[in-house]
C-alpha positions in Angstrom: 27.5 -4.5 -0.7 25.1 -1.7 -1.2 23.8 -2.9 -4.0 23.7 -7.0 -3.1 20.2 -6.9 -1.5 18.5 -4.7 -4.6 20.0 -7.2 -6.8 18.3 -10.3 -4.8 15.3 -8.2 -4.4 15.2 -7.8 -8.6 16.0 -11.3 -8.7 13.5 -13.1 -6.7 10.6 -10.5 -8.3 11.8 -10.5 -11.8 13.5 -14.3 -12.0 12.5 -16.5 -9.1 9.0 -16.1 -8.8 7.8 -16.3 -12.9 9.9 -19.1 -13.4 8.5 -20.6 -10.4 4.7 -19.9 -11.5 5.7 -21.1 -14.8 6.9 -24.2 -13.9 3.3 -24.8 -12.0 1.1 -23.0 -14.7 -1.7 -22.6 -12.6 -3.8 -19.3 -13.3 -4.7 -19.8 -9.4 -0.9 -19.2 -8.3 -0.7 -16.0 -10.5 -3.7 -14.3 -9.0 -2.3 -15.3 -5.7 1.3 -13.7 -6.5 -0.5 -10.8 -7.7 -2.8 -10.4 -4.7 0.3 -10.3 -2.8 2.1 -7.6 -4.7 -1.3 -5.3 -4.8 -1.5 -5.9 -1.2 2.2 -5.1 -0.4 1.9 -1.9 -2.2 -1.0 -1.2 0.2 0.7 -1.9 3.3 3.3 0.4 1.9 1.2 3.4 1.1 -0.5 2.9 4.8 3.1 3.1 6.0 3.5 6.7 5.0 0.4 8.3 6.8 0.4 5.5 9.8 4.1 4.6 9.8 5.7 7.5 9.2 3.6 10.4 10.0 2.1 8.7 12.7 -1.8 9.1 12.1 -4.1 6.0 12.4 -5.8 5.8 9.6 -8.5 3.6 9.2 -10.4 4.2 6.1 -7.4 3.6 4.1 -9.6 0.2 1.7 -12.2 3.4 0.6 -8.7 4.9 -1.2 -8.3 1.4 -2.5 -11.7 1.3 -3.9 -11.5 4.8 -5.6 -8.6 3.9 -7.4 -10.5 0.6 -8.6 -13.4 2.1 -9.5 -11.5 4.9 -11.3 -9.6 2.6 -13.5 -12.8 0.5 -14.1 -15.0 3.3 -14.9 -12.3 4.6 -17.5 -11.8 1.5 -19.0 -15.2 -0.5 -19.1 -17.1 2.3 -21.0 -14.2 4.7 -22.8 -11.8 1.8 -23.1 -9.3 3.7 -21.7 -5.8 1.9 -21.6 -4.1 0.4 -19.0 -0.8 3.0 -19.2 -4.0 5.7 -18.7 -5.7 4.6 -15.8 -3.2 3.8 -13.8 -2.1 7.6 -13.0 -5.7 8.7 -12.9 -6.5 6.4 -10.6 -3.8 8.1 -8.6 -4.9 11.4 -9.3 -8.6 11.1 -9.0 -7.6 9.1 -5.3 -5.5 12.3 -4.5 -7.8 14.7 -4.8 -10.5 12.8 -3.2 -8.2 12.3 -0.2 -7.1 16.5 -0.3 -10.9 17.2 0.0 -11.1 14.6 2.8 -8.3 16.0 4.4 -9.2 20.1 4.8 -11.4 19.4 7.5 -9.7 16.5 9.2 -6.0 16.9 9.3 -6.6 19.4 12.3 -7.9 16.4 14.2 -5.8 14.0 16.2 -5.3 10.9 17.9 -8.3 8.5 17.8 -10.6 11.6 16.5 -8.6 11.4 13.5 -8.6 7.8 13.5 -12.9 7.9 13.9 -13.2 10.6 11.5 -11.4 8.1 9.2 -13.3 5.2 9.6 -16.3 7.6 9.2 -15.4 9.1 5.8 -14.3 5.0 4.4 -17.3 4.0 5.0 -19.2 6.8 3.2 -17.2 6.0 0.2 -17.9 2.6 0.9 -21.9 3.5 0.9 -21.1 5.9 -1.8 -20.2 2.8 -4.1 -22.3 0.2 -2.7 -25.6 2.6 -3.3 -24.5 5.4 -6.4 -26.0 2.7 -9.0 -26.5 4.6 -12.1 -22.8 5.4 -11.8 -21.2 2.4 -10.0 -23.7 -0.5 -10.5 -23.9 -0.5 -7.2 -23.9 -4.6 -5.6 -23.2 -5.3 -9.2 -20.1 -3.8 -9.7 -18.2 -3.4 -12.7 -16.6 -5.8 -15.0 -14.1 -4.7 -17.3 -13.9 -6.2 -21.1 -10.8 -6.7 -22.4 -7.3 -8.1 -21.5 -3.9 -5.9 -20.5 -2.7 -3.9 -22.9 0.4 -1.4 -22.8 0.8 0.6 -26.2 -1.0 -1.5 -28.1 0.9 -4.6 -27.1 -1.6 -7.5 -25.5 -0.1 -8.3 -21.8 -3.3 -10.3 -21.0 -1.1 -13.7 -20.5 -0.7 -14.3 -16.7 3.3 -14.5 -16.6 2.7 -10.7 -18.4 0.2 -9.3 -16.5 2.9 -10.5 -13.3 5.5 -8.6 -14.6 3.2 -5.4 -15.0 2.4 -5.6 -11.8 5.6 -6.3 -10.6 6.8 -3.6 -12.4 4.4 -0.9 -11.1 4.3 -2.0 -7.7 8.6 -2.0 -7.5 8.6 1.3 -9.1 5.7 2.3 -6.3 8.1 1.0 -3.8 11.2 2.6 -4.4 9.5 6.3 -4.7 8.1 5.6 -1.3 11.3 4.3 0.1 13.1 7.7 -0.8 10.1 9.7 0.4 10.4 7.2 4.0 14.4 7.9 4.2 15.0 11.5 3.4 14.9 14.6 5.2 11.5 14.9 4.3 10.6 11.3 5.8 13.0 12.4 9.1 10.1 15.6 9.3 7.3 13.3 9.0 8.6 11.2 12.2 9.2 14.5 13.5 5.0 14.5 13.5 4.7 11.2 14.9 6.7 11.9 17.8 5.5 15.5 19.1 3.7 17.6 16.1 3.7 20.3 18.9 7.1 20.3 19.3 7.6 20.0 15.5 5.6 22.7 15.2 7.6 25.5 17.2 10.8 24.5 15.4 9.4 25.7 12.7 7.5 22.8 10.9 4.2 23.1 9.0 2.4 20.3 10.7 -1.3 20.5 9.2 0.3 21.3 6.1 2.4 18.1 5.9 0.0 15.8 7.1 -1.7 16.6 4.3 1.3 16.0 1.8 1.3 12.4 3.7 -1.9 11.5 3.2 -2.5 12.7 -0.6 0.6 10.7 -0.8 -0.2 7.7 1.1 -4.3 7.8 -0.8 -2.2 7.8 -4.4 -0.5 5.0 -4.1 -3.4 3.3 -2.4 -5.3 4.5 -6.1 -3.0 2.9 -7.8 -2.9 -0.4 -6.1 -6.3 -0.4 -6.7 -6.0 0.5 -10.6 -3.9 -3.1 -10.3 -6.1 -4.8 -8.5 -9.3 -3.9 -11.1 -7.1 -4.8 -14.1 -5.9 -7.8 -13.0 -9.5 -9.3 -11.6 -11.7 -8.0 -14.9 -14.3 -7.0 -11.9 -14.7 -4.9 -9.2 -17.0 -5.1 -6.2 -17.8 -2.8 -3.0 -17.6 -5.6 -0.6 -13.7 -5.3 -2.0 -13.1 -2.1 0.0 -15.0 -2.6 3.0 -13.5 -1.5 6.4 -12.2 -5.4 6.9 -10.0 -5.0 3.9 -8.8 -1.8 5.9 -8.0 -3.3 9.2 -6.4 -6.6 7.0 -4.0 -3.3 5.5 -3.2 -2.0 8.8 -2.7 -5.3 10.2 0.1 -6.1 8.2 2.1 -2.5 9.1 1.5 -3.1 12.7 2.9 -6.8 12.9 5.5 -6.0 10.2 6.8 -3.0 12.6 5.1 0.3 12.3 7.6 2.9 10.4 9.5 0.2 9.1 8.7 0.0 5.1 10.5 -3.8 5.0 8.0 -4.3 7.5 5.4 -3.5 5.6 6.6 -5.8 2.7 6.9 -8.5 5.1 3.4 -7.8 6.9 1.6 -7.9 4.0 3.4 -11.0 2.4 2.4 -12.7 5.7 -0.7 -11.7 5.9 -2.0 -12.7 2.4 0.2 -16.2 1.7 0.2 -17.4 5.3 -3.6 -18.4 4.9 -3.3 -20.0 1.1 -0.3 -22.2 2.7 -2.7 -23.3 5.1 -5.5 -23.7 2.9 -5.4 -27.7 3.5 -6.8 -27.1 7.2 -9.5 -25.9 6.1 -11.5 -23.5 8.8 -8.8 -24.1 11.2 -6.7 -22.2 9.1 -8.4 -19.2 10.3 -7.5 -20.2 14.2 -3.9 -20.5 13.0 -3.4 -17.3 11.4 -5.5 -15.0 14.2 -2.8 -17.4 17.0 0.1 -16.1 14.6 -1.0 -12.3 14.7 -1.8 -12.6 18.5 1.7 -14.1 19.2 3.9 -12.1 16.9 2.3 -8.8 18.2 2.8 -10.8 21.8 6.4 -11.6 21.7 7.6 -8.6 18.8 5.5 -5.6 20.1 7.8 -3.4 17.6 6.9 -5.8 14.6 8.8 -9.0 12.7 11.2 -6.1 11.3 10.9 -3.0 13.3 11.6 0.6 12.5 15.3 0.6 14.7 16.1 -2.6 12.2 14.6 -0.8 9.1 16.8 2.5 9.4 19.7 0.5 10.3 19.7 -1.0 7.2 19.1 1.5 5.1 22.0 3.2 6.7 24.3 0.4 5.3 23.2 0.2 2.1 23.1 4.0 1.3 26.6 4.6 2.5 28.2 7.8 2.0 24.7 9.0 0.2 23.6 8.8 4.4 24.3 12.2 5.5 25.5 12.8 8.7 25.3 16.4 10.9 28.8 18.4 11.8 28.7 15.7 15.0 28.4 12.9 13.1 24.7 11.8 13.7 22.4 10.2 10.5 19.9 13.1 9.1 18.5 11.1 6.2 19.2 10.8 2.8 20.6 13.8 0.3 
């Protein structure tokens, strides 16, 4: 049983969905699918500092659009390949976000939440207005098609699997890092960093860790998203796109990485489905946020449910203290 709903996850990624988009062969559906992974594996990396750790974060889109711009940079004029930008974009994304966080992480509650919006939209304005490096309103197109060690991925039902493929692996690592003992010490923020802190916990030190973590991933979602469009705008990351992210872990169920998933599936396909309605659509959606957040306060798949499942399908790999109580994963 522990390994039945990994299997149907594979399945429905790897199987269901590019035989589905196949059968329709419309270039539309594929960016859509895309979109929707990109987007999931933002929700997820927002689940690590906002989730987990418990800090609002609200400049999370600026991460998004260093990654982008890292990736687009690297490849539009040293036509650097797609296996390269990737981890720079998560590099160059972490070590914008360790700078960002010395003099913030100190910070909390709604200070660290303004402080945040403050430094997203500088790097918004840094990439709206820096034209000699980012062509500015113009943005940056990328020449070229997908490649991956030489072989041409450029075909949509490729470039889905790449994606797939980067955002699953994305997933996983940030499903052990949610479930382990090092996850449980992150909650252990959330709930009362002074209390944390006297038994012995280094609080600044590993809110830090969770949001160099958190602005990687974000890097690299955004190293997908400027490979898979060919351009790359500011408007892009704006501090909408943020509050779209952190929409999606609040009505998913803050902590709860299936949540997250869910959130941001909801979020993104929800409005093409009702793409026939035309501006009403709009009303629809903003009705399904208000009453899902009305009648689930804890989210479609909340953080009790999320645990509680893990639980199960780790089995004996769940570790339990000398009085039987769950401690996280070995």
């Amino acid at each position: 049983m522990s390994r039945v709903l990994p299997l149907v996850g594979a399945l429905l990624v790897f199987a269901l969905i590019p035989a589905l988009l196949a059968h329709f062969g419309k270039g539309y559906f594929y960016q859509i699918a895309n979109l929707a992974l990109i987007f999931v594996l933002l929700a997820a990396s927002l689940h690590v500092v906002t989730g987990v750790a418990g800090l609002l974060h609200l400049g999370h889109a600026a991460f998004y659009g260093v990654g982008a711009y890292t990736a687009g940079l690297l490849a539009s004029h040293f036509d650097t390949t797609f296996v390269l930008t990737i981890p720079a974009a998560a590099v160059v994304t972490a070590a914008i976000a360790f700078l960002v966080a010395l003099p913030t992480m100190r910070l909390v509650s709604i200070y660290f939440a303004v402080a945040t919006l403050a430094i997203g939209q500088m790097i918004y304005l840094v990439l709206l207005n820096w034209v000699s490096f980012t062509n500015g309103p113009n943005g940056v197109l990328l020449f070229g098609g997908l490649s991956v060690f030489g072989i041409d991925l450029s075909s949509p039902t490729a470039t889905y699997f790449v994606v797939a493929l980067v955002v699953v692996a994305s997933l996983v690592v940030i499903h052990r890092i949610s479930h382990s003992y090092y996850g449980n010490a992150l909650r252990s923020l959330r709930e009362d960093d002074q209390c944390a802190d006297a038994m012995g916990v280094r609080t600044v030190a590993m809110k830090m860790q969770a949001f160099v973590i958190s602005a990687a991933f974000a890097g690299v979602a955004g190293a997908l998203w400027a490979h898979t469009t060919g351009y790359i705008a500011p408007p892009d990351f704006d501090f909408a796109e943020s509050i779209l992210i952190l929409s999606m872990i609040v009505v998913g169920g803050l902590g709860s990485l299936p949540g997250a998933i869910i959130g941001a599936l909801l979020l993104i396909l929800l409005p093409e489905f009702l793409r026939p309605l035309g501006d009403v659509r709009n009303i629809m959606v903003g009705c399904v946020l208000f009453f899902s957040i009305l009648l689930l306060p804890r989210g479609l798949f909340g953080e009790v449910s999320a645990l509680a499942l893990v639980r199960r399908q780790l089995g004996d790999a769940w570790t339990t203290d000398a009085k039987g109580r769950g401690v996280g994963w070995r």
